[in-house]
C-alpha positions in Angstrom: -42.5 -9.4 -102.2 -41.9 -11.2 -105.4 -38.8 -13.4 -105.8 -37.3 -10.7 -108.4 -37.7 -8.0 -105.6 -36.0 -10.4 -102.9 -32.1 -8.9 -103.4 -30.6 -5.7 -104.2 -28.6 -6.5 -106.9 -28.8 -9.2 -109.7 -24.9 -10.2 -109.5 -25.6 -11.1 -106.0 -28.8 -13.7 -107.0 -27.7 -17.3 -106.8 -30.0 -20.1 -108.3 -29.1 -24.1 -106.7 -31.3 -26.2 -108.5 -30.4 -29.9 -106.3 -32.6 -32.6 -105.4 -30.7 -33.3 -102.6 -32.5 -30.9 -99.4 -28.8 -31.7 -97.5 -27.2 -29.9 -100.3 -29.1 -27.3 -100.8 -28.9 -25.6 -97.7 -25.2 -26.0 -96.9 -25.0 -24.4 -100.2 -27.6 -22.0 -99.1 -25.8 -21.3 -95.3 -22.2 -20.6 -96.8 -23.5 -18.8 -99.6 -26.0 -16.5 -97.6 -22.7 -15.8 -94.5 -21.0 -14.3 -97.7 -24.3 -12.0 -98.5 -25.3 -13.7 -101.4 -29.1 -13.9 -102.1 -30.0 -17.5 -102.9 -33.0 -19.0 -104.0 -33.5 -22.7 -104.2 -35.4 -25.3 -106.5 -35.5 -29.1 -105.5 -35.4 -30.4 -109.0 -34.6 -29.2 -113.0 -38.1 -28.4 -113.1 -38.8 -26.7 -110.9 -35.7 -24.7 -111.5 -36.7 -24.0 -115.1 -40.6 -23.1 -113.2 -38.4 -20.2 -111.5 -36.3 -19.2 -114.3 -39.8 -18.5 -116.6 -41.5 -16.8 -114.0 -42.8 -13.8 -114.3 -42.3 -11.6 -118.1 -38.9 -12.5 -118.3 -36.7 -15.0 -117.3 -35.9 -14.5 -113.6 -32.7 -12.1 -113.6 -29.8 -14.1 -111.5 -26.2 -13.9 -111.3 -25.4 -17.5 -111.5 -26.5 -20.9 -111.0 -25.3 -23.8 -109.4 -26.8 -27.1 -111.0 -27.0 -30.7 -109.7 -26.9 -33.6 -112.5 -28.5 -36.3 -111.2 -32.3 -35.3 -110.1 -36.1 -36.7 -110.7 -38.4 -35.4 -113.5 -36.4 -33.0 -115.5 -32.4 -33.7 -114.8 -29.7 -31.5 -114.9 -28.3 -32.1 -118.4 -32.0 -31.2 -119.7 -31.9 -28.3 -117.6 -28.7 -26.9 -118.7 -29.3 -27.2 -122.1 -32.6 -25.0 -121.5 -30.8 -22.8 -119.5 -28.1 -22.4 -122.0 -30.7 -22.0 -124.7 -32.7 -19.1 -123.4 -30.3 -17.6 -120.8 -27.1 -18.5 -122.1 -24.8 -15.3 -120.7 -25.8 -16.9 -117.1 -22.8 -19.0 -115.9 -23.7 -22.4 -114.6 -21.8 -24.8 -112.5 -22.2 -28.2 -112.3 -22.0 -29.5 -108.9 -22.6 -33.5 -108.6 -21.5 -36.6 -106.2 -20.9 -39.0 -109.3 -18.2 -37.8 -111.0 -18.0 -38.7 -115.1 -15.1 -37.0 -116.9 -16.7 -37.5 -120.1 -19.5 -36.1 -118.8 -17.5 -32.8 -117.8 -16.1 -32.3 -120.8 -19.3 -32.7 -122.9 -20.8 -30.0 -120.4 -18.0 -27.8 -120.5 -18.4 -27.5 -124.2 -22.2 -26.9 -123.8 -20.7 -23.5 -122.0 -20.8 -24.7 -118.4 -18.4 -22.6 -116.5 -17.1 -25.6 -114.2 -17.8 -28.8 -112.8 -17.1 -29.8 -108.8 -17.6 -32.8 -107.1 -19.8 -33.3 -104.2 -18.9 -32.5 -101.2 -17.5 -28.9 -102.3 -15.0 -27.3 -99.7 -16.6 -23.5 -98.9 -13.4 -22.2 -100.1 -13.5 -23.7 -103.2 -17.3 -22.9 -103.8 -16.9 -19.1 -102.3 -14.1 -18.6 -104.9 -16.1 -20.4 -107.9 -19.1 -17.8 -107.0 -16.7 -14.8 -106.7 -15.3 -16.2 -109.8 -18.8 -16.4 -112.2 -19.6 -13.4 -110.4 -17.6 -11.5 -111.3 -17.4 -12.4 -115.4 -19.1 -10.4 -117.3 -22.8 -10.8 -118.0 -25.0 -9.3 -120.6 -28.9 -10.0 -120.1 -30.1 -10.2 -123.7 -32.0 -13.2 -123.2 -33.8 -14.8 -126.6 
């Protein structure tokens, strides 16, 4: 069964691109107990990798991006992202917190920025939140 085929409903699809394997699957565990799909890459490229597979860019309701991570980092990520997928909301999730840095991301059309650890309240209502936006999948 191909990634795409995986969950029931695009809304539901949640992309964490982290390099952090710690992060990744508490992310993973308190998204999946609130029946989220999830699907996981370990760095930006590998995340972008996921995103371009297949004849169109993989179809998911958000994604949840670290900043800091080896080959491609976040910041290069999002801006691809943003580029070719840019009604997908993205949050920023990180453990070295730069207000400058938020702000330059939040006018690139990142949806928010938390700092690491993230409460499960916080991140349940952030999902719920993207989630719930309206999304158009005219991708370029």
């Amino acid at each position: 069964m191909s990634l795409i085929d995986q969950a029931a409903s695009v809304k539901g699809k949640i992309l964490i691109i982290d390099d952090e394997s710690e992060v990744r699957e508490v992310l993973r565990l308190q998204l999946e107990e609130a029946n989220y799909n999830v699907i996981e890459a370990s760095d930006g490229e590998e995340g972008v990798t996921l995103m371009k597979s297949g004849s169109n860019l993989l179809q998911v309701g958000m994604i949840i991006c670290d900043i800091r991570m080896p080959k491609v980092n976040g910041i290069e990520t999002i801006e691809y992202l943003k580029r070719n997928a840019p009604s997908i909301p993205i949050v920023v999730v990180t453990g070295y917190p730069d207000s400058a840095l938020a702000v330059s991301l939040l006018k690139k059309g990142v949806m928010d920025y938390m700092v690491k650890p993230i409460e499960k309240v916080k991140l349940l209502e952030k999902v719920a939140e993207a989630l719930a936006a309206p999304q158009k999948f005219d991708y370029v």
